[in-house]
N, C-alpha and C positions, 0 to 999 in steps of 0.2 A: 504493500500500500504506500501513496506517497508520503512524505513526510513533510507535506505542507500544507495539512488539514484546516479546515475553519477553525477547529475549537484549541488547534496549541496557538493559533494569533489571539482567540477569546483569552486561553491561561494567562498569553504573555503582557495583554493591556488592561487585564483584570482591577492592576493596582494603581491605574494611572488616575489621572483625577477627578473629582467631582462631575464638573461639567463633562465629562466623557463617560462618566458613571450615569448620568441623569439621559444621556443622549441611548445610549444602550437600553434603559429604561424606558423610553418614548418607543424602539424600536419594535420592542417586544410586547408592550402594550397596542402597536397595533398590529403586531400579529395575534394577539389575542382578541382583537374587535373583529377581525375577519370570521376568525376560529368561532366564537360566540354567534356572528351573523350565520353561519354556515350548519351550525350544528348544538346551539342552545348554550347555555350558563352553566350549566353542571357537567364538572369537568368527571364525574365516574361514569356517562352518555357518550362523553363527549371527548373521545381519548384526544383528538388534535390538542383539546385545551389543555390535557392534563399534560400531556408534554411541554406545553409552553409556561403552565406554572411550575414544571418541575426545572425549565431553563433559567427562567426568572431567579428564582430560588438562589441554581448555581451560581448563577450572577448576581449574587446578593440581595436583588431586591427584595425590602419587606413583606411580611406578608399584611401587613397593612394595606400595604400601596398595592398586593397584589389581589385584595378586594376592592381596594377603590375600583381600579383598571373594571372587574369583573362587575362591579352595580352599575358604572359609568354607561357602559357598552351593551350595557342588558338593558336600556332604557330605549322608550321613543326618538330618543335626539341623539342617539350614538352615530358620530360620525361614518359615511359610508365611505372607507376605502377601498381606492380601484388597485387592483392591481398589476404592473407592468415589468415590460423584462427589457431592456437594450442592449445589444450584443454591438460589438467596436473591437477598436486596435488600438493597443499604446504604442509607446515606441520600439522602433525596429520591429512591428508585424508582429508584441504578444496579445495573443485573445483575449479577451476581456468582456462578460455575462456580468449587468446588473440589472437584480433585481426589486425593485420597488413601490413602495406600499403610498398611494394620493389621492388628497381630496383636488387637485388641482393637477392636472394632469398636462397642461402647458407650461406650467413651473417647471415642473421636474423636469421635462425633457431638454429645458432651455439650461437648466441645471447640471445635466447631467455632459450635456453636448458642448458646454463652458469649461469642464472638468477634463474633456476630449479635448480638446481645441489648447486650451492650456498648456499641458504639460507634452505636446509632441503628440498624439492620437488624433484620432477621428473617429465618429461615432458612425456606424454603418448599419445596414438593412436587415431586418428580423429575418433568420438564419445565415448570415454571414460568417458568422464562428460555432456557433450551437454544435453544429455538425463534428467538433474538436471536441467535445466533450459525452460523457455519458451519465446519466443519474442515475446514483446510486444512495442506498438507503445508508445510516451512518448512524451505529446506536454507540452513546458513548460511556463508559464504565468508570467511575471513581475505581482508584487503584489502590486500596488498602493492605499490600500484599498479596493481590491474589497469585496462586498458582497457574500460570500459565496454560497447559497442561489440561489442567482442569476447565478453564475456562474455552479450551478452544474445545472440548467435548460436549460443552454444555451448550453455544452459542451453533455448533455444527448440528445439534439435535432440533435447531429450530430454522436450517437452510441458512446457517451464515455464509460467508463466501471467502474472507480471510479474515484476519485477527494481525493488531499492530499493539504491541504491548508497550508503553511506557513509562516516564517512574511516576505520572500521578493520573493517569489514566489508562484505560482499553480500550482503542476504536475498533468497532466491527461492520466490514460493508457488507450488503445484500442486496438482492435484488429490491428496488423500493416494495413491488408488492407482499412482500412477508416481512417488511418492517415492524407493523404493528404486532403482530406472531412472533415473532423475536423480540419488541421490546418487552411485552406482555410475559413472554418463556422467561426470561431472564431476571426478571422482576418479581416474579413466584419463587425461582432458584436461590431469591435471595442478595442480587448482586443491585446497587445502589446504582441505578442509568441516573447520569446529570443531564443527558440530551438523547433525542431518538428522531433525525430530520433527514429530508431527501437532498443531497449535496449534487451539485457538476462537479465530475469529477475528470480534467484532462486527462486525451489518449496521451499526449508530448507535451513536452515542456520544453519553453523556449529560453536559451541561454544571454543573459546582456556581458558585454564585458567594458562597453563606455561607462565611465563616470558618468558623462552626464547622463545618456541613455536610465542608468541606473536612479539620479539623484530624482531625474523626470516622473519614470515609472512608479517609484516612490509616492512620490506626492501626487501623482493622479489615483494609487488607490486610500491613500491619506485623503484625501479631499472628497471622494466618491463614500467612502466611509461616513466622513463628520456628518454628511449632509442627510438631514431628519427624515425624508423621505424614502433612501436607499436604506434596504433590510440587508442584503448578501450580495457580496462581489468576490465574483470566481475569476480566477486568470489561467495561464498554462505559465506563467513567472517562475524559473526557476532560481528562487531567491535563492541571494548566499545568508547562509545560517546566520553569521555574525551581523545580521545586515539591524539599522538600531530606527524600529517600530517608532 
């Protein structure tokens, strides 16, 4: 599996500050207004939500604030977001999938095509990169010692597809349609899931070796990030490890 997952960038900006603490929190609070529009308030019906409070959670949010979120959005006046996906190139030709969550649906794209346009990219035509990636389901495991071993017997009995073991968590991919059968198995088994979501996941990855190329590419998914209405941005970037988030 790659070792440039969504949730080791979540571990590694976990402790960064406030306002980027609060911006995470707006993120997944409207994934959670979708999730409630789609399939009711009560997250034991309604596994999409229980996964998303069990994300919140990871992510420190209170569970105060993760009632608010959940009366907020169960009401008449919950705002309705749309949802959208842009597919583009940063620099030097790497793919780049955002996807995002608006009441305003000419913002964002003017937003998202500024962030392009900026740092060396262009924003380009739904399926222009898609076709570079595959989705796959992504159930992720607090890592309290587990036995390896073990765990890839247990996740194999519910159609996992591989196992990435690390020192604070266990990522497992699957096909997305036995996600929820995998998250649900493993959950019974005992084993504490922080997240359980459908990720892009790059066939290739593409190498930069310009500074600047690099500093560009940086800050166009820095910037694509901060911005409230983008949820998830997938690339095929094969960053270097050291590189400073």
């Amino acid at each position: 599996m790659s070792g440039h997952s969504k949730w080791k960038n979540i571990m590694h900006k976990k402790e960064k500050t406030d306002a980027q603490r609060a911006k995470v929190f707006t993120k997944i609070g409207k994934e959670m207004a979708v999730a409630i529009r789609e399939g009711g308030a009560d997250p034991v019906s309604n596994s999409k939500l229980r996964d998303l409070i069990q994300k919140a959670k990871a992510n420190n949010v209170p569970n105060d604030n993760i009632d608010r979120i959940i009366k907020k959005f169960s009401g008449d006046n919950a705002v309705n977001y749309e949802e959208m996906v842009y597919e583009g190139y940063g620099p030097c030709g790497v793919a780049v999938i955002v996807e995002a969550m608006t009441d305003n649906r000419n913002r964002t794209a003017s937003e998202v095509r500024h962030a392009f346009d900026k740092f060396g990219g262009n924003l380009g035509t739904s399926g222009c990169v898609s076709f570079l990636f595959t989705e796959k389901g992504m159930v992720v495991l607090e890592n309290t010692g587990l036995d390896e071993d073990t765990v890839m017997e247990d996740c194999f009995a519910f159609d996992a597809d591989d196992l990435s073991v690390e020192d604070d968590v266990v990522e497992i991919s699957c096909d997305p349609s036995v996600l929820p059968a995998l998250r649900d198995g493993m959950t019974e088994k005992g084993y504490h899931v922080l997240s359980a979501e459908v990720e892009q996941i790059p066939a290739t990855y593409t190498t930069l070796t310009d500074e600047d190329q690099i500093k560009k590419m940086n800050l166009l998914l820095e910037h694509l990030e901060e911005n409230d209405d983008v949820q998830n941005v997938y690339h095929n970037w094969s960053m270097p490890e050291d590189i400073d988030e």
